[in-house]
C-alpha positions, 0 to 999 in steps of 0.5 A: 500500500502506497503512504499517501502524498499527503504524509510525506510532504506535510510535516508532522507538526500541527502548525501550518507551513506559509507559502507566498504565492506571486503570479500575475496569472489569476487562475495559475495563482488561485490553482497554485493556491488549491493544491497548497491549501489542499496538502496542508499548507496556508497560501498567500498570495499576490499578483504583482511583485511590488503587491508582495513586497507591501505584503510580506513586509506588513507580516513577514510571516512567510516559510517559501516564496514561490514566484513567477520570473516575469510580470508585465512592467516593472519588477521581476520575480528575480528582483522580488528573489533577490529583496526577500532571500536576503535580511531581513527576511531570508527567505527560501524562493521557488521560482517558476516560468515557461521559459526554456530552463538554460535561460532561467540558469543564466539568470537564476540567483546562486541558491535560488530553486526552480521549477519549470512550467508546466508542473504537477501538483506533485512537482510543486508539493516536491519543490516546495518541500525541497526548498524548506528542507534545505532552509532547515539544513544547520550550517557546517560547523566552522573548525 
């Protein structure tokens, strides 16, 4: 018998872990969302960087980004990778595209996740989860 999905991305704990969803897509936003939702986790959400920029800093209660690269004018999801992964915030980030994945590279910041577009449900759970894991890593102790 197979474990379901569920038990192996959640973890154990009661508290909920806070994805941020920024996508300017109104239906790939509120689908992202639903799966989250429906595994367990709590979404937030916003449809342009500068919209979730406002937001994490008024609560910065978030676990993962998980990012569009491209918006229509102004900032990108990279700017939006590069403002939040580091202090005050440090958060991990996921980000997603359609583009072909050996011009995301050449663009991708060092320690930024991706996750190319289309994507399961599956490989979103899996993605999400592979970002937190590596957040939690302690650091190498210096000798």
């Amino acid at each position: 018998m197979r474990p379901d999905l569920r038990d192996l991305l959640m973890p154990q704990n009661k508290e909920r872990p806070v994805v941020f969803v920024v996508e300017d897509g109104d239906g790939t936003r509120q689908l992202s969302c639903l799966v989250l939702e429906s595994y367990g986790f709590t979404c937030r959400s916003a449809g342009s960087v500068e919209e979730a920029l406002a937001l994490i800093e008024s609560d910065p209660r978030v676990d993962v980004l998980f990012s569009d690269i491209h918006f229509p004018g102004g900032l990108t999801g990279v700017d939006l990778a590069l403002k939040t992964a580091q202090a005050p915030y440090n958060l991990p980030v996921l980000l997603t595209s359609g583009l072909a994945v050996e011009y995301v590279e050449e663009i991708l910041p060092d320690g930024v996740a991706f996750l190319e577009k289309p994507y399961t449900p599956e490989q979103l759970l899996s993605a999400i989860r592979s970002v937190m894991a590596k957040r939690r890593m302690p650091a190498t102790p210096v000798a």
